[in-house]
ROMARKE-708312 format. One record per residue (C-alpha): residue in three letters; x, y, z. Coordinates in steps of 0.001 Angstrom, whole numbers, plus 500000, padded with zeros to 6 digits. Layout:
N
ALAXYZ;...
END
This chain:
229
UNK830303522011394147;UNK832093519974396953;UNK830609517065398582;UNK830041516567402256;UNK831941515868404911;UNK830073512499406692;UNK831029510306410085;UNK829979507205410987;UNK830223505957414816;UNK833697507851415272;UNK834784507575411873;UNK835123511090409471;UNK834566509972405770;UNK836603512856403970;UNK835830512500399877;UNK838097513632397246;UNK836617517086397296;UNK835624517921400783;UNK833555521089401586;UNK835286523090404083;UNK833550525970406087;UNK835841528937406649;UNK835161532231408934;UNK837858534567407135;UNK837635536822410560;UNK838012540415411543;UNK840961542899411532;UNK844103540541410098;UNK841665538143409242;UNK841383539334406220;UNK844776539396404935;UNK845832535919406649;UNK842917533699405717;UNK843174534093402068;UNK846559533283402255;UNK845886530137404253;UNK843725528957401772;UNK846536529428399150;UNK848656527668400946;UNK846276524693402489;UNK845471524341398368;UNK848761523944397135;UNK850071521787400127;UNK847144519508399082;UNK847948519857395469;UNK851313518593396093;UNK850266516169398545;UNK847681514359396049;UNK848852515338392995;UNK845927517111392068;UNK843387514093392372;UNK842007515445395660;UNK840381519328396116;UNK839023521493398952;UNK835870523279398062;UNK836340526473400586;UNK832436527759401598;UNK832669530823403697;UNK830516531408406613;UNK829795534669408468;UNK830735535986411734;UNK832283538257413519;UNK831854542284412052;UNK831330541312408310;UNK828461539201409871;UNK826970542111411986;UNK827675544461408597;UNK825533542031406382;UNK822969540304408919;UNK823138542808411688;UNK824021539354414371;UNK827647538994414989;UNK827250535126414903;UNK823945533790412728;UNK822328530865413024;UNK822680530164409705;UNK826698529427410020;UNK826393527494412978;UNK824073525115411215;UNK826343524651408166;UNK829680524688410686;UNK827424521628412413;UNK826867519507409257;UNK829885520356407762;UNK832206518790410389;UNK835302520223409678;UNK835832524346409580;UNK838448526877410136;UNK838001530095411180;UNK840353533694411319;UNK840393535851414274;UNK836916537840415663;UNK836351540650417206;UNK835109541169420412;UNK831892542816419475;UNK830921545928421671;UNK827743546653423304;UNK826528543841425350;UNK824623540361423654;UNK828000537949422771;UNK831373538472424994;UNK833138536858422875;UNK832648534976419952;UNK835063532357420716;UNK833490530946423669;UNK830249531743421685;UNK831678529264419362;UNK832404526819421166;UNK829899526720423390;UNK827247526360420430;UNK829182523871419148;UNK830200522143422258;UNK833739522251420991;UNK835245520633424388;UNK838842519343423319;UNK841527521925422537;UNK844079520051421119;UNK847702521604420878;UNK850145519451419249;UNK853552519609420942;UNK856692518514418844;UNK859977520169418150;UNK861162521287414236;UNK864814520858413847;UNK866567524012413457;UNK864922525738415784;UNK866080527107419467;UNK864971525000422131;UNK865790525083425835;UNK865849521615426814;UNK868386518765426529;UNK867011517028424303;UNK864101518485421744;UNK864075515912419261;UNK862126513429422028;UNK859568516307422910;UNK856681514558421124;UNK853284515064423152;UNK850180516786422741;UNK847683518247424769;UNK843935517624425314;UNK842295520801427377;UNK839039520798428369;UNK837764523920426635;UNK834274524386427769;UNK833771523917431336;UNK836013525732433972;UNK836755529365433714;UNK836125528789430102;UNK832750528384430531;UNK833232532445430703;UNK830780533210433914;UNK831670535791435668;UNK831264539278436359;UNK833349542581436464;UNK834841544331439530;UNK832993546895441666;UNK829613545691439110;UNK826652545053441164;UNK826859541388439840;UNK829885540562441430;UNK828908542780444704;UNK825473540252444970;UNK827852537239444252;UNK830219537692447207;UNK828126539114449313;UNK826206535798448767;UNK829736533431449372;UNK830148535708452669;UNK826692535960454054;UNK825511532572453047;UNK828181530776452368;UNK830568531619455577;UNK833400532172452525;UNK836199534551454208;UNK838828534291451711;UNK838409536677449009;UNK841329538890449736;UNK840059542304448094;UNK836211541989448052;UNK835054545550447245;UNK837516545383444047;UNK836955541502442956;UNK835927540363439626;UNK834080537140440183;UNK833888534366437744;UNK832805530429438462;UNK834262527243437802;UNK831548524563436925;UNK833582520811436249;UNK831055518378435777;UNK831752514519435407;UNK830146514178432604;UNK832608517025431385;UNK836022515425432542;UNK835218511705431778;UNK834739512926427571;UNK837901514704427672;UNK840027512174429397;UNK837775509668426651;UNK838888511520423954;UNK843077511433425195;UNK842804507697426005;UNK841329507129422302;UNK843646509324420490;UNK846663507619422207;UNK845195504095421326;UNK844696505011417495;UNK848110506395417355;UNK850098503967419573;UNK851139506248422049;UNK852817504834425318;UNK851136506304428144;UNK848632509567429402;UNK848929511889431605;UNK846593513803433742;UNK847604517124434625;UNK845311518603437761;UNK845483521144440265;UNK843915518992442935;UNK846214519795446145;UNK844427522941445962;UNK840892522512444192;UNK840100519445445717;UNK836401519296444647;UNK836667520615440565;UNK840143519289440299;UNK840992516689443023;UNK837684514866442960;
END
């Protein structure tokens, strides 16, 4: 059966046999999530010594989704991906025909997933091109839904992105789009709101696990008003 994943405040309360949500994906999906599983399970086995369990619950998206539901991302697997807390997922497939773009940002829009987090460390044994790879030891928090990966924008030569710079020329007195007639267009919305839960979010992590300092990488010399402000 499994029992829930719960928080409370910013605490996750994980119980010996957490439910899990998985998406097992499109095209390799289906011959790399399995194996995940297998190996998440034994790593787990090993690591508790079989007092503690996963209970995998798959969740539909992507083209088995579409086959089964005919939506490529139902509301019913957001909804259990919500109260579930924790969920993996295998690669999607762009689905063809208009609606979603791509499921990804469909994902994490919906969700409001905002913080990509990439751990950064270095395995010994393994080429590295720096001095010294056993210090490398960081990891990075990306804002993941605001930006250009908010996903608005609009193809070359469409008549979208003709009304959009026509617009930044006529109305906006913009002069520096190099190529207009063969331009895709996309925008960049940053909000506050967006940057101050993100930079939240790195500050916290580095407090809970003693880190020595953060770092805010920026593009401001250029983007002085989404980046600089």
């Amino acid at each position: 059966m499994g029992t829930q994943i719960e928080k409370e405040g910013q605490t996750i309360i994980v119980p010996e046999d957490p439910i899990i949500h998985y998406i097992e994906g499109d095209g390799i999906g289906v011959d790399i999530t399995p194996v995940m599983i297998r190996v998440v399970d034994d790593s787990v086995e090993k690591a508790y010594s079989g007092k503690r369990k996963i209970t995998w619950k798959e969740v539909l998206a992507g083209q088995k989704a579409f086959d089964k539901t005919g939506e490529w991302l139902p509301e019913a697997t957001l909804d259990s991906m919500r109260n579930g807390l924790v969920s993996i997922k295998g690669p999607l497939t762009t689905p063809v025909g208009g609606g979603i773009r791509s499921l990804n940002v469909a994902l994490r829009q919906k969700l409001d997933l905002y913080a990509c987090v990439r751990p950064v460390r270095w395995y010994s044994g393994t080429p590295s091109p720096v001095r010294d790879p056993s210090a490398v030891d960081m990891i990075i928090f990306r804002e993941n839904s605001e930006d250009v990966y908010a996903g608005i924008e609009w193809e070359a030569e469409s008549e979208e992105a003709k009304k959009v710079i026509n617009f930044l020329k006529t109305e906006m007195g913009v002069t520096k789009i190099r190529f207009p007639e063969t331009s895709g267009i996309g925008i960049k919305p940053v909000s506050k709101e967006g940057t101050a839960r993100i930079v939240r979010a790195a500050i916290n992590h580095a407090i809970s696990e003693d880190k020595p300092n953060v770092t805010l990488v920026h593009k401001g010399n250029i983007m002085k008003f989404t980046e600089g402000a």
